[in-house]
C-alpha positions as CSV (number, residue, x, y, z in Angstrom):
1,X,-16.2,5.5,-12.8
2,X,-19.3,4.9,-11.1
3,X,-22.1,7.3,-10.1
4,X,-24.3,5.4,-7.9
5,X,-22.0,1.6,-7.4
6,X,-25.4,-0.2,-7.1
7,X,-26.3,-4.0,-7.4
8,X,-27.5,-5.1,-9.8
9,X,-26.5,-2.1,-12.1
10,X,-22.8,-1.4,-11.5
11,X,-21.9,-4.5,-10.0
12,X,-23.4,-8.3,-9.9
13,X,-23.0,-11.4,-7.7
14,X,-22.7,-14.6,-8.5
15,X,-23.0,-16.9,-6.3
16,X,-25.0,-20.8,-5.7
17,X,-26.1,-20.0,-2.0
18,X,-27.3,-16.6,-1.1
19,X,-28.2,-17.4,2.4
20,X,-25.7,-19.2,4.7
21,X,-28.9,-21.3,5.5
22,X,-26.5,-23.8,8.4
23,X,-25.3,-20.4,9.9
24,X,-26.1,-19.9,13.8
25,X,-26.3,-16.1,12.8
26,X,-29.3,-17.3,10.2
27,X,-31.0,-20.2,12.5
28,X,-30.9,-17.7,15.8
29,X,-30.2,-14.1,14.6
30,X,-28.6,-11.9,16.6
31,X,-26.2,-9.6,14.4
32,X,-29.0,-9.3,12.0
33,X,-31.5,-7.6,14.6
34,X,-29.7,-5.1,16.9
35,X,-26.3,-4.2,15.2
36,X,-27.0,-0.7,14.0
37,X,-23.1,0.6,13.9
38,X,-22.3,3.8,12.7
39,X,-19.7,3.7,10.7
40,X,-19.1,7.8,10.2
41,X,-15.9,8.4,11.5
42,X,-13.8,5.2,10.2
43,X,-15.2,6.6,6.8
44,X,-13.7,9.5,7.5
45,X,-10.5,8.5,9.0
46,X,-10.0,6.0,5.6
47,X,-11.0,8.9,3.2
48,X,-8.2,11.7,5.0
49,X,-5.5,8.1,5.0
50,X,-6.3,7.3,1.8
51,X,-7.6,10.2,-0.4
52,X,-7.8,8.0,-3.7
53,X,-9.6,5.4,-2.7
54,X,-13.2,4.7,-2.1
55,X,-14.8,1.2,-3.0
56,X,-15.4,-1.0,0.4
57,X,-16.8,-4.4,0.5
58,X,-18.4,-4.8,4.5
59,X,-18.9,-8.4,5.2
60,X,-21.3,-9.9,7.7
61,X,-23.0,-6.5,7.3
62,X,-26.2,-7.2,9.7
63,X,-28.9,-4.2,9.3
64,X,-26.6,-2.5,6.9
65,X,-26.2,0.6,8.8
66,X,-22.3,0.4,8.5
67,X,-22.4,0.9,4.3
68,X,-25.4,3.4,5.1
69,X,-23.5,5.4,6.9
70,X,-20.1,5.5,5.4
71,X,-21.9,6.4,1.9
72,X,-22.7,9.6,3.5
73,X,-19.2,10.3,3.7
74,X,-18.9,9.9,0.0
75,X,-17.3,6.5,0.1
76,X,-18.7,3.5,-2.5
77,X,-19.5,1.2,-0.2
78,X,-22.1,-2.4,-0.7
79,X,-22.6,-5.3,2.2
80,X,-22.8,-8.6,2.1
81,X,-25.2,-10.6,4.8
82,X,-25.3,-14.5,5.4
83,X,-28.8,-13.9,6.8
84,X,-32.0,-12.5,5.7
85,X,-33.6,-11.5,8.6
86,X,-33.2,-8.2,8.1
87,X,-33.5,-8.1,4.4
88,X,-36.9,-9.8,5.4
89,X,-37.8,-7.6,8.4
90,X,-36.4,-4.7,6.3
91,X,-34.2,-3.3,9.3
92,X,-31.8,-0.3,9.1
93,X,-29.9,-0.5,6.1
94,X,-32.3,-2.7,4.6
95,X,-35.0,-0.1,4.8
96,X,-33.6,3.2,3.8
97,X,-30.9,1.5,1.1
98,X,-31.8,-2.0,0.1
99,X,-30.0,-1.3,-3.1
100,X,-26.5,-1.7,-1.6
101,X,-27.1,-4.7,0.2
102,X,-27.0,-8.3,-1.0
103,X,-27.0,-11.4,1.0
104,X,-24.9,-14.1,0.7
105,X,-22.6,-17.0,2.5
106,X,-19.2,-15.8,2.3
107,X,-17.6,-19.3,3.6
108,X,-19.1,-20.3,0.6
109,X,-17.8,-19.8,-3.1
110,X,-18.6,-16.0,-4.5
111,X,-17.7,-13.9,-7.1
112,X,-18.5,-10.0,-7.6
113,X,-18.5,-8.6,-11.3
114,X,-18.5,-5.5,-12.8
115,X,-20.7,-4.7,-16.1
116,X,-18.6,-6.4,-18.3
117,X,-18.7,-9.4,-16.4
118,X,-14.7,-8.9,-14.7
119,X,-13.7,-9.6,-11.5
120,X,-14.5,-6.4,-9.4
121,X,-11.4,-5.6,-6.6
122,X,-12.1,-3.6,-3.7
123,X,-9.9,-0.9,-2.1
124,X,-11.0,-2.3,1.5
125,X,-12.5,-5.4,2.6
126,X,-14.3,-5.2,6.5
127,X,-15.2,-7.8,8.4
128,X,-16.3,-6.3,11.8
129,X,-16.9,-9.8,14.2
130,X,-17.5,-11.9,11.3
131,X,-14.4,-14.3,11.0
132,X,-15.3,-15.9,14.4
133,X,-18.6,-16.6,13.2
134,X,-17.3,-18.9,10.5
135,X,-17.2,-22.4,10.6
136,X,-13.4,-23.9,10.6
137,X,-14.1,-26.0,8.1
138,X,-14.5,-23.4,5.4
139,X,-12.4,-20.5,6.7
140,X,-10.1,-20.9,4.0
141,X,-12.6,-20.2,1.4
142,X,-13.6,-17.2,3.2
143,X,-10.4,-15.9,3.2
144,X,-9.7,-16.7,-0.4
145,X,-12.9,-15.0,-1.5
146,X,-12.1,-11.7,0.4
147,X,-8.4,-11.9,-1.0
148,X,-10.1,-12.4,-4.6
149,X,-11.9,-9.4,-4.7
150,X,-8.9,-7.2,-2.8
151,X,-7.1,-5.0,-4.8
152,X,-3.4,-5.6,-5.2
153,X,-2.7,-2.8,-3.1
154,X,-5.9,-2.5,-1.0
155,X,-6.4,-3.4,2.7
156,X,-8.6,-5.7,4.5
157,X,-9.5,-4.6,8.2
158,X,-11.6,-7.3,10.6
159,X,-11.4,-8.3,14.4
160,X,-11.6,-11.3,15.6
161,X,-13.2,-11.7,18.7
162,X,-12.1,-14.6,21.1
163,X,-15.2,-14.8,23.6
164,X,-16.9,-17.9,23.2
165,X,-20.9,-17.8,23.0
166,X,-23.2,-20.1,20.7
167,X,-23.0,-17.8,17.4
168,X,-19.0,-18.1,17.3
169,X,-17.4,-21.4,16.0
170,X,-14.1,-20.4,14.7
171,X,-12.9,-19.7,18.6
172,X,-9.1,-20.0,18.7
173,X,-6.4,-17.8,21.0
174,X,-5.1,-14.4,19.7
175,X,-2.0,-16.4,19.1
176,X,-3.3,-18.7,16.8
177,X,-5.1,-16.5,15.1
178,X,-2.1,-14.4,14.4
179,X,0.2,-17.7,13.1
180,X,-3.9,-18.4,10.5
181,X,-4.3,-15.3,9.4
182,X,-0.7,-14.6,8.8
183,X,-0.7,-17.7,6.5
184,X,-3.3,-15.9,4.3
185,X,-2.3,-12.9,4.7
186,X,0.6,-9.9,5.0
187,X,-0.6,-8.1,8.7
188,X,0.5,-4.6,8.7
189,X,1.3,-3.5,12.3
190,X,2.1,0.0,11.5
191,X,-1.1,0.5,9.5
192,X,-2.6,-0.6,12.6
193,X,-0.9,1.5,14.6
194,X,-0.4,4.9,12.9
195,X,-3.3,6.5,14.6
196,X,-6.4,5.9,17.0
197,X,-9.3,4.6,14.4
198,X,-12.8,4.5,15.1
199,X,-13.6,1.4,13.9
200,X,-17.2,0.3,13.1
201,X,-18.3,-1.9,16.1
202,X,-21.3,-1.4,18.2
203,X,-21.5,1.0,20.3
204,X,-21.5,1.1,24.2
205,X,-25.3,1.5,24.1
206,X,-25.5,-1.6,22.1
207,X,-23.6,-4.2,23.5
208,X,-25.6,-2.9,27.1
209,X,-28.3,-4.0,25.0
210,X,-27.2,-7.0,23.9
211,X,-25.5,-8.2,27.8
212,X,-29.2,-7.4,28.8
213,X,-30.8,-9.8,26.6
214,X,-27.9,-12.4,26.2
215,X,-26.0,-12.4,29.7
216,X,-23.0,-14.3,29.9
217,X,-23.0,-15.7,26.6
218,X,-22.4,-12.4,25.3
219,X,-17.9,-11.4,25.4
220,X,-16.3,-9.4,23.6
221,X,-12.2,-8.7,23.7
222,X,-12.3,-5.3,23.9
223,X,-10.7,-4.8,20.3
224,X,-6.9,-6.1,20.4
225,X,-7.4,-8.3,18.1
226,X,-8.1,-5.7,15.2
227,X,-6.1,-6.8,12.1
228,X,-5.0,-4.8,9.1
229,X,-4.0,-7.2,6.3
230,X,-2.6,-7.3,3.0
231,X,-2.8,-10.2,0.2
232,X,0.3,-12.0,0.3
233,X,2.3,-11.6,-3.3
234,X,5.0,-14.1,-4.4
235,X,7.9,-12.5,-5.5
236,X,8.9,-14.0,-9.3
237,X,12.2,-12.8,-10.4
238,X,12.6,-15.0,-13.1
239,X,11.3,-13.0,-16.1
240,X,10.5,-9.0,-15.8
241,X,7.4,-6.7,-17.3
242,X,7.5,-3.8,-18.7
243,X,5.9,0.0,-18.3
244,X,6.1,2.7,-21.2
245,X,5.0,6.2,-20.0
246,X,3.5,8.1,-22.6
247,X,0.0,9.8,-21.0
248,X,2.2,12.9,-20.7
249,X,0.8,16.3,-21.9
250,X,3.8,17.2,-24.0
251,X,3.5,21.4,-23.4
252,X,7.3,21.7,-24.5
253,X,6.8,20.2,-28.0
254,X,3.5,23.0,-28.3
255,X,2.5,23.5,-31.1
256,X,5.0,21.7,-33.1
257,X,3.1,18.1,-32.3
258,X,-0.2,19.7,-31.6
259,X,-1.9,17.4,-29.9
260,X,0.0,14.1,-31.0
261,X,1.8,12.3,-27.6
262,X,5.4,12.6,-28.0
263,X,5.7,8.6,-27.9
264,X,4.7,9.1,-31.7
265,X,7.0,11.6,-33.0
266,X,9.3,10.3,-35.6
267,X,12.8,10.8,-36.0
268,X,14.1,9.7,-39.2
269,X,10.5,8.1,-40.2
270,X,10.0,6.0,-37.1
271,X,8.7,7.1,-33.5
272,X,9.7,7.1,-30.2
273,X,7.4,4.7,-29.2
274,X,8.4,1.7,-32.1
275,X,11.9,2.6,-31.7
276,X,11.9,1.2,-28.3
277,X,8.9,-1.3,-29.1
278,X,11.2,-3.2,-31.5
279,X,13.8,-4.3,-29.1
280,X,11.2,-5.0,-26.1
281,X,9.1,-7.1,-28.0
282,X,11.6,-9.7,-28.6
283,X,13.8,-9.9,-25.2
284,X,13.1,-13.2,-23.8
285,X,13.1,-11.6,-20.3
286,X,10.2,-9.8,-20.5
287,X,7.0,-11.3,-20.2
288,X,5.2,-8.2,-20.8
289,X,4.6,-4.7,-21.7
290,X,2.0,-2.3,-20.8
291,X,2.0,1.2,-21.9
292,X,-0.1,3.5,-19.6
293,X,-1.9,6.4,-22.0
294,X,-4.2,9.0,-21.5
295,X,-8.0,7.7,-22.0
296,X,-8.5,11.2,-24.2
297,X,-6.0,10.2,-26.7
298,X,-6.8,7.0,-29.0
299,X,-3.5,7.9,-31.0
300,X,-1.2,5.2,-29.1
301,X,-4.2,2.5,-29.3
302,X,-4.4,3.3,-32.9
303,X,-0.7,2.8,-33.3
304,X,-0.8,-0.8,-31.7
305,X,-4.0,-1.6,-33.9
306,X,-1.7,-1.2,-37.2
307,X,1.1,-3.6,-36.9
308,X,0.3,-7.5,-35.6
309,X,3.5,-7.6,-34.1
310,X,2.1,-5.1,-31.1
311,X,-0.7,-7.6,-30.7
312,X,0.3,-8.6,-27.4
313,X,0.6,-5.2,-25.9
314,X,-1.3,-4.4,-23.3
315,X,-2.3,-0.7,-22.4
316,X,-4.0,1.2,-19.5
317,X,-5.6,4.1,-20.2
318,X,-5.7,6.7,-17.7
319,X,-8.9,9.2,-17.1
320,X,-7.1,12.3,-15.6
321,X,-3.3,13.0,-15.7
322,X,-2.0,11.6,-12.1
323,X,1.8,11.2,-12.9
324,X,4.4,9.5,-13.4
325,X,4.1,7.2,-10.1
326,X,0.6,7.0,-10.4
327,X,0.5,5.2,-14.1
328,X,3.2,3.3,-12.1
329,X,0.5,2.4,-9.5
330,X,-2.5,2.0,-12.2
331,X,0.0,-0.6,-13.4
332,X,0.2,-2.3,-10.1
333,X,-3.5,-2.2,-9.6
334,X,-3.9,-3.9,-13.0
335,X,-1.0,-6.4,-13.4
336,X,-1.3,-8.5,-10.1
337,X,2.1,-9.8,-9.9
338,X,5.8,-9.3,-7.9
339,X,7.9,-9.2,-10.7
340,X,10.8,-7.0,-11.6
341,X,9.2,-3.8,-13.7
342,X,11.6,-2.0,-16.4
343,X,10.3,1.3,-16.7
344,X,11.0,3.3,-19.8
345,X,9.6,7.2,-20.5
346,X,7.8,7.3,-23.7
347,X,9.8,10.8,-24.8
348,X,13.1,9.3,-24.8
349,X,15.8,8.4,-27.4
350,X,18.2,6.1,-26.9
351,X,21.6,5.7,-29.7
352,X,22.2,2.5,-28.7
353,X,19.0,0.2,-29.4
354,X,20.6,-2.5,-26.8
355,X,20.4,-0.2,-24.1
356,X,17.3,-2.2,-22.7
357,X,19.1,-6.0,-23.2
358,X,21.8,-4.5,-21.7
359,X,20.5,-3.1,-18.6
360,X,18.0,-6.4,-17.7
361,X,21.1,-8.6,-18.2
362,X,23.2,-6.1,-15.5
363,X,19.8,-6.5,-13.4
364,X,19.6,-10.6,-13.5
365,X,23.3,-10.1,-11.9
366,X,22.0,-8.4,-8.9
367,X,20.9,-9.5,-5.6
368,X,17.7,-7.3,-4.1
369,X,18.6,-4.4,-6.4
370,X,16.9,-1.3,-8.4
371,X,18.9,-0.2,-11.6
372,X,18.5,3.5,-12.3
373,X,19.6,4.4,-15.7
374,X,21.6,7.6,-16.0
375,X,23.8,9.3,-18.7
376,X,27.2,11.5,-18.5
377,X,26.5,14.9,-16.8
378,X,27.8,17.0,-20.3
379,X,28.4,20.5,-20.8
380,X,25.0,21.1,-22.0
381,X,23.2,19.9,-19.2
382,X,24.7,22.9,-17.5
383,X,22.5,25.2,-19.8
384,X,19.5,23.5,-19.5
385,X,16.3,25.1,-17.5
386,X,16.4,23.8,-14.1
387,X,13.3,21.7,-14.6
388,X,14.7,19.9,-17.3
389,X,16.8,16.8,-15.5
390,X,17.4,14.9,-12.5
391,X,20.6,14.8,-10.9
392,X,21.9,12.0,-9.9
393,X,25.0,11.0,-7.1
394,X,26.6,7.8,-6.8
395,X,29.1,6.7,-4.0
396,X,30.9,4.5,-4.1
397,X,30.4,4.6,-7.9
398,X,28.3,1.6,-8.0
399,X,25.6,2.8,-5.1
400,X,23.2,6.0,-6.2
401,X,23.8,7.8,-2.8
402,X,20.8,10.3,-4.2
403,X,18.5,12.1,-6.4
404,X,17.4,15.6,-7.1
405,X,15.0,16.3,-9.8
406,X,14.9,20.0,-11.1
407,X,17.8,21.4,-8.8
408,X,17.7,25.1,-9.0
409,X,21.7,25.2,-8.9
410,X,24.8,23.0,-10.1
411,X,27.7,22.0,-7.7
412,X,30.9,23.4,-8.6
413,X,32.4,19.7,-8.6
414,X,30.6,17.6,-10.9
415,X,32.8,14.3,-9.6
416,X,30.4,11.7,-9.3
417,X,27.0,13.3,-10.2
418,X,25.3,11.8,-13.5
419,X,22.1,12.7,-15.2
420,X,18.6,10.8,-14.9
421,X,18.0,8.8,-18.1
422,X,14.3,8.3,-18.0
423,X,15.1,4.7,-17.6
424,X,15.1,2.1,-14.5
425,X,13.9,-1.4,-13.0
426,X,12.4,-1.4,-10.1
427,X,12.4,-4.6,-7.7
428,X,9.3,-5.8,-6.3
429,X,10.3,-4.2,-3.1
430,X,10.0,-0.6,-3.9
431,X,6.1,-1.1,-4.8
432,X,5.0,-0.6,-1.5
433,X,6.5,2.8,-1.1
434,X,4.6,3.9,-4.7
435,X,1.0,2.9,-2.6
436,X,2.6,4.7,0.6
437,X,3.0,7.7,-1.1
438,X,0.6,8.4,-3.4
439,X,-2.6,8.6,-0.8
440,X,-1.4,11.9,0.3
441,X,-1.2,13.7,-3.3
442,X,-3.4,13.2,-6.8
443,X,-0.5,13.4,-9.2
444,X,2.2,11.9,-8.2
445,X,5.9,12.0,-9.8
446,X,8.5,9.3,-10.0
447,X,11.5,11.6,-10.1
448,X,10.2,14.4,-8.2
449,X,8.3,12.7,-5.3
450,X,9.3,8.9,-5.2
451,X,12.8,8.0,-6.3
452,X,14.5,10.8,-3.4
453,X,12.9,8.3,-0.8
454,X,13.4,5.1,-2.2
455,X,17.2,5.7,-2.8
456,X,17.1,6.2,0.8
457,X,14.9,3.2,1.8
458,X,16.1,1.1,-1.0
459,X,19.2,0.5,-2.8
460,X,20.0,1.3,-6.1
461,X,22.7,0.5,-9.2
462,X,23.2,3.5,-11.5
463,X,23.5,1.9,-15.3
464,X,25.3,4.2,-17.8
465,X,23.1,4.4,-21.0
466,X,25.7,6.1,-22.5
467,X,23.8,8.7,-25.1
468,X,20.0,9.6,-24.6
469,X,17.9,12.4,-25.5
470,X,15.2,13.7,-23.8
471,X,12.6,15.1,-26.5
């Protein structure tokens, strides 16, 4: 996506006060002249967490040494300052990569764009002994720009220290910081707990330093209040959207397709794709539909380009294949709200064409319920290749007790057991488990490597379909 991730060149900022000119940290610096953190090893610790992502925003980031150093890890990393001091002075950061340093007052309205002048999100936000430095007046600006620019699914990590000095003006207890930030924010204990990071905070040689030339005034809280946070999504269950897959490869239609997806093969004149497209696009339950398509085939975006009634179809086109789950979770990044999502496989054929009204009318019935769709377990299931179908057990019969996808043999009794239909809605819920589980693999599978957990963690309806092919 981005080679360098520069300013001025990959990304821009806009913004009406570049310096935080009423700061303490601007009128006396401190921060800005003797914080040189390394910040090697929390890169490091974020990149083996989360393998897929890479874009940090560092706030309040002094000389600049913590984005200096964490881009030698391989991570995309830019800071934002509130002072110039060392922009001026040209200190660490400042003097070896100016180019991935800005300054700016983040208590202050800011926006960070991408070439095409959008909204740029961020995988991570850090604010390392920043959010006490803010004045109280503004804090909820600051925290509304840094839950702006956060991805859907990213992470925001700060501490907060509590020691009072003359730079520090948001001072509160840890208990009141928890009840504020809690109000902005969703804070993720086990995050913060799964391991021992090596957060980016000045070292022990450092903050010697610093109780040699400030004394008392100089307190720090020894790092409990670290906080891992989340942006807070509102749940609306009141309409649902829709995903079509279709950014599959198609090998088992080779070479009868070629190289056309198998959302556009026709069967009697009309294709997959606008066999399902005419019912969606007229349920009053669905706000909307995105279809998720490989960024190498134009084929699907042609197909919406020749009819107006596709018009408001979005699509998301995907640069490498990364599964099922993962257009799942391109989705997420993209659509930033909590609603109920009907997915639907792109290769399937339904009989009945009010299998999807159907199904979303069962769903609005339900109370904290996922609806897998599943079909009869016939006698030609039992012939197919073992990698052809997901099976599926439900007991009591209204409860899917679990999934197996691929299962190299058959029980003798079939009582209870159903097929996976290639079709399901997903409550708001179950997203979290997609992120969870995705950072340890690059393609990622919703019947092979997501729905066994989630029908543990979650619970889920079967939904007979009735008659479906799998093409």
């Amino acid at each position: 996506m981005f080679k360098e991730f520069i300013w001025e060149k990959d990304i821009f900022l806009k913004t009406d006060h570049p310096i935080a000119v009423d700061s303490p940290d601007h009128l006396n610096p401190y921060g800005g002249t003797q914080d040189c953190t390394d910040g090697t090893e929390f890169a490091k610790e974020l990149r083996e967490v989360f393998p897929g992502k890479k874009f940090l925003l560092d706030l309040g980031t002094a000389t600049g040494t913590v984005p200096m150093t964490m881009r030698k890890t391989g991570m995309l990393v830019v800071g934002l300052e509130g002072s110039d001091y060392s922009k001026s002075h040209r200190i660490g950061g400042w003097y070896e990569c100016p180019e991935i340093l800005m300054t700016c007052d983040i208590s202050r309205p800011f926006e960070i764009l991408d070439a095409e002048g959008k909204l740029f999100k961020f995988d991570f936000i850090t604010a390392w002994s920043v959010i006490e430095h803010i004045h109280p007046d503004r804090i909820e600006i600051c925290f509304n720009n840094i839950i702006k620019h956060l991805s859907p699914i990213g992470y925001s990590i700060f501490n907060i220290d509590i020691g009072v000095n003359e730079w520090h003006q948001f001072i509160k207890t840890r208990d009141e910081l928890q009840e504020i930030v809690g109000s902005y924010f969703y804070l993720d204990e086990k995050m913060k707990n799964s391991r021992e990071w090596h957060y980016c905070r000045p070292s022990a040689a450092e903050l010697v330093q610093a109780k040699k030339k400030f004394g008392k005034h100089i307190q720090r809280d020894s790092g409990t209040t670290f906080w891992w946070v989340k942006k807070k999504v509102r749940i609306t269950m009141n309409k649902l959207n829709c995903l079509i897959l279709t950014a599959g490869l198609g090998e088992r239609l080779r070479p009868v397709i070629e190289k056309k997806p198998k959302a556009l093969v026709k069967i009697d004149g009309i294709s997959l794709l606008e066999r399902m497209l005419i019912p969606l696009t007229i349920m009053p339950l669905l706000k909307r539909i995105v279809i998720s398509a490989s960024s190498h085939d134009e084929q699907i975006e042609q197909f919406l380009r020749s009819s107006a009634r596709w018009k408001n179809i979005e699509i998301i086109k995907e640069d490498k294949l990364v599964g099922s789950a993962g257009s799942t979770l391109n989705y997420l990044k993209k659509v930033e709200e909590a609603r109920p999502l009907l997915i639907v496989y792109g290769d399937m054929y339904f009989h009945e064409l009010d299998i999807f009204s159907r199904m979303i009318n069962r769903f609005t019935r339900t109370v904290n319920l996922s609806l897998l769709g599943v079909s009869h377990f016939s006698e030609s299931n039992k012939l197919e290749s073992e990698h052809d179908f997901g099976l599926v057990f439900c007991s009591p019969p209204d409860h899917v007790a679990s999934f197996i996808e691929r299962p190299a043999e058959l029980p003798k009794d079939l009582i209870g057991f159903w097929c996976n239909a290639g079709v399901l809605i997903l409550h708001p819920e179950t997203f979290s488990l997609i992120e969870e589980l995705i950072n340890s693999r690059e393609v990622y599978d919703l019947a092979l490597h997501f729905l066994p957990e989630a029908i543990e963690k979650f619970n889920f309806m079967p939904f007979d379909v009735v008659e479906k092919h799998d093409i």
